[in-house]
N, CA, C and O atoms as a GROMACS GRO file, in nm:
protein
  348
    1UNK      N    1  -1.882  -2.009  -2.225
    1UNK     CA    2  -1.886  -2.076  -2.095
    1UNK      C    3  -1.821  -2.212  -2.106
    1UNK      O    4  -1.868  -2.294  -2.185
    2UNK      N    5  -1.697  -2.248  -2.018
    2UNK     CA    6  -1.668  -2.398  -1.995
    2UNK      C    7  -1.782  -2.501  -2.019
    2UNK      O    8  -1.903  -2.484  -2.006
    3UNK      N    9  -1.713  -2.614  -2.057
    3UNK     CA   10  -1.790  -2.713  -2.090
    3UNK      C   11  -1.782  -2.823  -1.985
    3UNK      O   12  -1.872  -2.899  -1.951
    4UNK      N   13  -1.641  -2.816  -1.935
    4UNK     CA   14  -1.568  -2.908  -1.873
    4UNK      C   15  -1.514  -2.860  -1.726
    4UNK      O   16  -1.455  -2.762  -1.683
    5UNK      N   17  -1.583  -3.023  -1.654
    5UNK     CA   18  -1.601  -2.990  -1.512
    5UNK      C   19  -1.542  -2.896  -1.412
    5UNK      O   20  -1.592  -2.822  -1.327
    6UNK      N   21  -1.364  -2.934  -1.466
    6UNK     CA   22  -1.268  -2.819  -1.390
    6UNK      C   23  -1.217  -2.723  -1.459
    6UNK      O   24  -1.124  -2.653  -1.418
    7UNK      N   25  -1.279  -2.707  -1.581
    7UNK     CA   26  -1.317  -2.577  -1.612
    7UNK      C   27  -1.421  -2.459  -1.575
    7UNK      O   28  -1.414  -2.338  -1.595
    8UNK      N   29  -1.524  -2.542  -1.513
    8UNK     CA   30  -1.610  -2.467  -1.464
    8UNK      C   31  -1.585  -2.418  -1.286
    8UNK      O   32  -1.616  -2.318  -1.221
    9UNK      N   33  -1.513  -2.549  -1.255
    9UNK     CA   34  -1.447  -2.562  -1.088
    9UNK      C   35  -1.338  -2.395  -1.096
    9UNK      O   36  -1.341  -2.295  -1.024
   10UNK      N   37  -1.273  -2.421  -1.188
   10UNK     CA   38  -1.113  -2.317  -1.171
   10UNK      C   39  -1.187  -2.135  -1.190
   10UNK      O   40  -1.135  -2.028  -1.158
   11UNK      N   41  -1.314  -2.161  -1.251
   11UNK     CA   42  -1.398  -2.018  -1.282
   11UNK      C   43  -1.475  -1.993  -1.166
   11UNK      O   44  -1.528  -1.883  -1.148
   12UNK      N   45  -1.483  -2.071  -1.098
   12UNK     CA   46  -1.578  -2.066  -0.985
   12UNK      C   47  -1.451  -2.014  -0.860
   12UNK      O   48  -1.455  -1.909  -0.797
   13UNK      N   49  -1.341  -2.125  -0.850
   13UNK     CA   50  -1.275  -2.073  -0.767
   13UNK      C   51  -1.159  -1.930  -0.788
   13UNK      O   52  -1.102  -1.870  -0.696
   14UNK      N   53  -1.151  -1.911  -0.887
   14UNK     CA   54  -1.111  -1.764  -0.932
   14UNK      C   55  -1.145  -1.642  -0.896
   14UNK      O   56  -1.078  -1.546  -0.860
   15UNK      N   57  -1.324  -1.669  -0.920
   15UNK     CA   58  -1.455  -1.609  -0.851
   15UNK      C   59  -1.415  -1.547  -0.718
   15UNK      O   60  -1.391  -1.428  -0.699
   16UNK      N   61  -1.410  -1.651  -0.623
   16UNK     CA   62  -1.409  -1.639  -0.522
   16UNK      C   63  -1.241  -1.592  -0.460
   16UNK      O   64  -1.230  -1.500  -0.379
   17UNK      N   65  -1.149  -1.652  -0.499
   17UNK     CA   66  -1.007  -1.556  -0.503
   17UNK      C   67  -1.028  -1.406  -0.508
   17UNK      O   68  -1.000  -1.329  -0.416
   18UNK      N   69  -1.080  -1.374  -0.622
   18UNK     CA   70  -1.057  -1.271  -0.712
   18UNK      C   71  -1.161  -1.143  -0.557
   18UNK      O   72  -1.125  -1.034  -0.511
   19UNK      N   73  -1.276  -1.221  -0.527
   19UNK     CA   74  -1.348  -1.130  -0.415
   19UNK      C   75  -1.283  -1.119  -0.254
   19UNK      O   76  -1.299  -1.048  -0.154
   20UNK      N   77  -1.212  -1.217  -0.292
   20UNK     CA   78  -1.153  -1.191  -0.158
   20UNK      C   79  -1.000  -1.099  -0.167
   20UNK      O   80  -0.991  -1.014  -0.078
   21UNK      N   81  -0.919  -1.105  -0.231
   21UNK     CA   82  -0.835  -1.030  -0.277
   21UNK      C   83  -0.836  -0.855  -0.296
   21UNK      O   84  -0.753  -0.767  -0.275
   22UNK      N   85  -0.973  -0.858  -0.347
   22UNK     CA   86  -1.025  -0.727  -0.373
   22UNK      C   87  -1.060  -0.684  -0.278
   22UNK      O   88  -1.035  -0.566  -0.257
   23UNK      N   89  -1.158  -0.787  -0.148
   23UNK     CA   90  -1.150  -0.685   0.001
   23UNK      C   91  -1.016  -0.683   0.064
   23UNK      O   92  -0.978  -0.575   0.108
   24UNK      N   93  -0.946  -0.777   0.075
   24UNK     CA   94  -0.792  -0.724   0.140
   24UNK      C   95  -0.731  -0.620   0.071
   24UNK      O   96  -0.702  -0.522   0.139
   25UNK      N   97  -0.710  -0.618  -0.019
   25UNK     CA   98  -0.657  -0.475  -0.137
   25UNK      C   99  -0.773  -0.353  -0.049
   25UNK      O  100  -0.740  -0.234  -0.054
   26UNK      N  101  -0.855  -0.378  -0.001
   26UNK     CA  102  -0.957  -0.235  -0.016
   26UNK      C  103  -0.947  -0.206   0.123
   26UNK      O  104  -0.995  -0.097   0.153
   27UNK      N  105  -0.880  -0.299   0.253
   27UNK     CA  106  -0.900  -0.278   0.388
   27UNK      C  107  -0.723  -0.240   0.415
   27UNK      O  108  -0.696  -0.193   0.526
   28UNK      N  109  -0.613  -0.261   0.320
   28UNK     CA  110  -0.500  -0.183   0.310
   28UNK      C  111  -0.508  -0.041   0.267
   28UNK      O  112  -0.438   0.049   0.315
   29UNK      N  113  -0.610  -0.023   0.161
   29UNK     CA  114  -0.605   0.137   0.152
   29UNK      C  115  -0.675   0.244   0.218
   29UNK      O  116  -0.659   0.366   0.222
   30UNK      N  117  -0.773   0.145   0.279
   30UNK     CA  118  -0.847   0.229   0.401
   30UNK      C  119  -0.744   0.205   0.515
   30UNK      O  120  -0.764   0.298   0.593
   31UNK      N  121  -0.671   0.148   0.551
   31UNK     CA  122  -0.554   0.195   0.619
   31UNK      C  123  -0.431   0.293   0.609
   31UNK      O  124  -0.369   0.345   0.701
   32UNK      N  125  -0.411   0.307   0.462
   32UNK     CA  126  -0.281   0.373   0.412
   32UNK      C  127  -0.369   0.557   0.400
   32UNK      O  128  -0.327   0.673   0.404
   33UNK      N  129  -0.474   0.509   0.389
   33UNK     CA  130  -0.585   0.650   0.338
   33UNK      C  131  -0.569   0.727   0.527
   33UNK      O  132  -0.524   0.838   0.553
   34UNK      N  133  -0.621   0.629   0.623
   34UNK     CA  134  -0.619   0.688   0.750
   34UNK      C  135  -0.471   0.703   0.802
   34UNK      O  136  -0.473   0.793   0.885
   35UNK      N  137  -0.364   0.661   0.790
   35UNK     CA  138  -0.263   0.701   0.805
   35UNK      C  139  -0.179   0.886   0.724
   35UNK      O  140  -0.106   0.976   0.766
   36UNK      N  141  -0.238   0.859   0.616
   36UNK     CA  142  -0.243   0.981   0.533
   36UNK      C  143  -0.356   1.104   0.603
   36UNK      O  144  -0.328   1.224   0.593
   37UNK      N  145  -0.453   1.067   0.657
   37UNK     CA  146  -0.568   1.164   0.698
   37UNK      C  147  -0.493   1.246   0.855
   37UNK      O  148  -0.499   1.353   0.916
   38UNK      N  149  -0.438   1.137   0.863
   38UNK     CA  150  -0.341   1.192   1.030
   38UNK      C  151  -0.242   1.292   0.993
   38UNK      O  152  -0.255   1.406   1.038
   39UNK      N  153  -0.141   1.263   0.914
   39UNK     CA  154  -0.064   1.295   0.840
   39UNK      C  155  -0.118   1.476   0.834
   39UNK      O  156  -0.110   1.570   0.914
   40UNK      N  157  -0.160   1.463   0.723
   40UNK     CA  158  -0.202   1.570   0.700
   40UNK      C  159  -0.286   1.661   0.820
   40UNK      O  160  -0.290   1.784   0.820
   41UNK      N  161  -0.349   1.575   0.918
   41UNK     CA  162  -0.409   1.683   1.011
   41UNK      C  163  -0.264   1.734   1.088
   41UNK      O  164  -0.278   1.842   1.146
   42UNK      N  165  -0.157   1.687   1.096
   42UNK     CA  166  -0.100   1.725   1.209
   42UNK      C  167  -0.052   1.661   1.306
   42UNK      O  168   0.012   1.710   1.399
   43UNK      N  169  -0.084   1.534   1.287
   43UNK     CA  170  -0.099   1.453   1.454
   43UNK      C  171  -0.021   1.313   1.422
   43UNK      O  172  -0.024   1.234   1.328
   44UNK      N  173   0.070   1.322   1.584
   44UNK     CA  174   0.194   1.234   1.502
   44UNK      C  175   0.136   1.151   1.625
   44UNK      O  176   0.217   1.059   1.630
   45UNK      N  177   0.070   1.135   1.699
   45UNK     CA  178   0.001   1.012   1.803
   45UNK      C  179  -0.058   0.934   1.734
   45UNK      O  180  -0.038   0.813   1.735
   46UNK      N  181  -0.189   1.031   1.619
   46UNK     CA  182  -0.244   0.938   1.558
   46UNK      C  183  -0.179   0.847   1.426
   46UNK      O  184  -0.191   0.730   1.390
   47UNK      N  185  -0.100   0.977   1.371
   47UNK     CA  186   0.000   0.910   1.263
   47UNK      C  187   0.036   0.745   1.297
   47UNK      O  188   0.006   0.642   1.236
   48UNK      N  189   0.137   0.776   1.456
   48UNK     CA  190   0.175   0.653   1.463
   48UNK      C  191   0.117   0.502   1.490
   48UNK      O  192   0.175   0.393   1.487
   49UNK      N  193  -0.029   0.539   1.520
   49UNK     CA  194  -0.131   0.463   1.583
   49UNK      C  195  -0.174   0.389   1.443
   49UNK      O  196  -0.199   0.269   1.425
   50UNK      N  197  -0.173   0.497   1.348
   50UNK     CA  198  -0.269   0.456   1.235
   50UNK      C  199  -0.135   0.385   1.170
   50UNK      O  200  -0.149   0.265   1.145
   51UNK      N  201  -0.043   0.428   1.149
   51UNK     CA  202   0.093   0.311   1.077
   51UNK      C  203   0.102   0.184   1.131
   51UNK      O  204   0.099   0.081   1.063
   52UNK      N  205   0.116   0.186   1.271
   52UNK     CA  206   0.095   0.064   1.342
   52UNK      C  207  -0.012  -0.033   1.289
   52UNK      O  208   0.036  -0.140   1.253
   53UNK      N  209  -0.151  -0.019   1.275
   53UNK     CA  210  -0.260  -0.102   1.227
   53UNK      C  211  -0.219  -0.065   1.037
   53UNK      O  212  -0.299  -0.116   0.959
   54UNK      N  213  -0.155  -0.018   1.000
   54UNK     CA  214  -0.136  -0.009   0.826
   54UNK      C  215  -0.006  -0.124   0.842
   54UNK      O  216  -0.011  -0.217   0.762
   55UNK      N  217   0.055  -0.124   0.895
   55UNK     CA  218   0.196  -0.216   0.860
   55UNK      C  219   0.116  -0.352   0.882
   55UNK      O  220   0.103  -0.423   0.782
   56UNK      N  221   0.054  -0.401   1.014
   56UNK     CA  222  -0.012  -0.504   1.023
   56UNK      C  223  -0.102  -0.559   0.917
   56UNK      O  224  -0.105  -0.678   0.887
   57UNK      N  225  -0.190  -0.446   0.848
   57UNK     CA  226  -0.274  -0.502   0.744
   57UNK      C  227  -0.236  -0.547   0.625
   57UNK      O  228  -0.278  -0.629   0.543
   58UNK      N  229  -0.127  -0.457   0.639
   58UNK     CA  230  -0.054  -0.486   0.484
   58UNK      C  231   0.037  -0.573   0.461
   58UNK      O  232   0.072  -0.603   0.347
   59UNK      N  233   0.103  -0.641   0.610
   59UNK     CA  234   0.164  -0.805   0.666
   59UNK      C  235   0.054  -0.934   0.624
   59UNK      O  236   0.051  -1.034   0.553
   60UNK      N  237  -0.025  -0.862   0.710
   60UNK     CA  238  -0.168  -1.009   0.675
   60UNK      C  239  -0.212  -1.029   0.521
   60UNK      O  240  -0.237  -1.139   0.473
   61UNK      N  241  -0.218  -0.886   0.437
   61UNK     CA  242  -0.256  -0.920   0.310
   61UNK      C  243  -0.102  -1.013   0.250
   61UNK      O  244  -0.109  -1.106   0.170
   62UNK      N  245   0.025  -0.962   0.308
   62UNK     CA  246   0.140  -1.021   0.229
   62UNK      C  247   0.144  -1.201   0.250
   62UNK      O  248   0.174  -1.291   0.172
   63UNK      N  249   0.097  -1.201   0.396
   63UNK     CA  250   0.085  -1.317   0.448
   63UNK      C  251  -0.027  -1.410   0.348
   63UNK      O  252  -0.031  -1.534   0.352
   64UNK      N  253  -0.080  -1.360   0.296
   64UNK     CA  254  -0.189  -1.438   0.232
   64UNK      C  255  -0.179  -1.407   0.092
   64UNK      O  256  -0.281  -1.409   0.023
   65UNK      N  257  -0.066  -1.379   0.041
   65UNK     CA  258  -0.058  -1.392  -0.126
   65UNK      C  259  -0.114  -1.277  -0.202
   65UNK      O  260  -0.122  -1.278  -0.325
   66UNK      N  261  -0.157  -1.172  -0.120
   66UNK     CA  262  -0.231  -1.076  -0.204
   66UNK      C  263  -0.126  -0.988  -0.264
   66UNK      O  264  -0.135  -0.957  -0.383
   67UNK      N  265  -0.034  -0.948  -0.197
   67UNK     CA  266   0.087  -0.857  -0.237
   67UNK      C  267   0.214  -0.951  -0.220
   67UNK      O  268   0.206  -1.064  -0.171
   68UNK      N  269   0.333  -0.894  -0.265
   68UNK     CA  270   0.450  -0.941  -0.277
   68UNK      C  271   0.531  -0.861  -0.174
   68UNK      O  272   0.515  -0.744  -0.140
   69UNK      N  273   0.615  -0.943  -0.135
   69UNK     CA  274   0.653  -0.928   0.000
   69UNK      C  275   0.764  -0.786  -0.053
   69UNK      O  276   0.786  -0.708   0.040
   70UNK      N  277   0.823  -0.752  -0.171
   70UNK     CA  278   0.861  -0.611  -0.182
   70UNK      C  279   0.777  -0.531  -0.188
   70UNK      O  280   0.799  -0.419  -0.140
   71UNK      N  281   0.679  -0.555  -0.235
   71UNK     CA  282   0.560  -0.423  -0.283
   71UNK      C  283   0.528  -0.400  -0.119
   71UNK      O  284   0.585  -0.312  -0.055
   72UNK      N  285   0.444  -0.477  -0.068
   72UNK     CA  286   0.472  -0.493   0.069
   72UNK      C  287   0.545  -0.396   0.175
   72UNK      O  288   0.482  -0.329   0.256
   73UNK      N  289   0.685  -0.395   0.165
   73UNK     CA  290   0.787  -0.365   0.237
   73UNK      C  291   0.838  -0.244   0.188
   73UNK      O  292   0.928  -0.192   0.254
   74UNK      N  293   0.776  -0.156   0.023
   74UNK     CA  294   0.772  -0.052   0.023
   74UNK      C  295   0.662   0.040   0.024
   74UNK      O  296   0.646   0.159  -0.001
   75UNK      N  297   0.592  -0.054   0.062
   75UNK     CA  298   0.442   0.020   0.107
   75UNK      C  299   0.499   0.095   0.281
   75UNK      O  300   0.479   0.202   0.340
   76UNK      N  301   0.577  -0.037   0.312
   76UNK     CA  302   0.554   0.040   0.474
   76UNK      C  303   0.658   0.131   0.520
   76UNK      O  304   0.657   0.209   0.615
   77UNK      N  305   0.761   0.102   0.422
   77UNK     CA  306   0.872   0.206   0.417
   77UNK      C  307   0.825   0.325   0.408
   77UNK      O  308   0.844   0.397   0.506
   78UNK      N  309   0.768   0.370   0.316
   78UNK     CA  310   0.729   0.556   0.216
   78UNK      C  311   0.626   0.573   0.332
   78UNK      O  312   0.624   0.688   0.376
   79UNK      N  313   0.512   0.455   0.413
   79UNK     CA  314   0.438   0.521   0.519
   79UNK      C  315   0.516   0.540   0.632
   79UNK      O  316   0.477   0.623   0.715
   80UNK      N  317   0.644   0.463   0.655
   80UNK     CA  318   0.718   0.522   0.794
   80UNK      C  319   0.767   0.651   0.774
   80UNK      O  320   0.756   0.749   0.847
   81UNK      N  321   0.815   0.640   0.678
   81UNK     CA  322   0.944   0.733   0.643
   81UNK      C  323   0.856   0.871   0.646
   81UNK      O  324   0.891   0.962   0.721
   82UNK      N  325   0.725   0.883   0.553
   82UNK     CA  326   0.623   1.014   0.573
   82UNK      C  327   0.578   1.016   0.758
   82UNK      O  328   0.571   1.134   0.792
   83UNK      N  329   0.562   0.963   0.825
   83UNK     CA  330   0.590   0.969   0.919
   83UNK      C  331   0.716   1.034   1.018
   83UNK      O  332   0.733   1.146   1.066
   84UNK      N  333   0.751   0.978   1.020
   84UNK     CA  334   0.881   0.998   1.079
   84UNK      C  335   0.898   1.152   1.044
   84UNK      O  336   0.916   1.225   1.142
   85UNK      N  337   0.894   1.229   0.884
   85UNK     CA  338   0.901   1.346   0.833
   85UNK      C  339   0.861   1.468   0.921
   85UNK      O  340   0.903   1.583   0.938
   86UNK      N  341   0.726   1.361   0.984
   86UNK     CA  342   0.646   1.500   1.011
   86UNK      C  343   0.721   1.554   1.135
   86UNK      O  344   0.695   1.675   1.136
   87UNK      N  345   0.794   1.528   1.231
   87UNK     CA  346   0.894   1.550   1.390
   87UNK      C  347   0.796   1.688   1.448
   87UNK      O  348   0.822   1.742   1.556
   0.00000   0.00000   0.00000
C-alpha cells in the first residue's frame, strides 16, 4: 500500500476511472449485443433503430476517452455494414 499522499490520491482516482470505464464499456455491448439480437431475428426496423442508439453510445464512450476514435469508427462500420447486409 502507498505511503505517500498522491500515491494514495492517483489509487483512489484510478479506482474510480477504472469503474466508470467499465460501465461505459458494458452499456456499448449491451448495445452492439441488441443490435445483433435484431439482426439475427430478421428485422431491419429494429436493426436500424438499435444501430442508431449503438453508434451514439459508442460516440459518447469515444467522446469521453474510453475508446479510440478508430476502434470506435470500426465498431460502427462492421455494425452498419452487417446491417445494411441484411436488404
Amino acid at each position: 500500500m502507498a505511503n505517500i499522499k498522491s500515491a494514495k490520491k492517483r489509487i483512489e482516482v484510478a479506482k474510480i476511472r477504472t469503474e466508470r470505464n467499465k460501465a461505459i464499456k458494458s452499456k456499448v455491448k449491451t448495445a452492439v449485443k441488441k443490435v445483433d439480437a435484431a439482426i439475427a431475428n430478421n428485422d431491419k426496423a429494429a436493426a436500424a433503430e438499435a444501430l442508431k442508439l449503438a453508434t451514439k453510445t459508442i460516440d459518447m464512450a469515444t467522446s469521453k476517452g474510453v475508446f479510440h476514435k478508430n476502434t470506435a469508427s470500426r465498431k460502427v462500420s462492421r455494425l452498419a455494414s452487417s446491417v445494411n447486409k441484411m436488404a
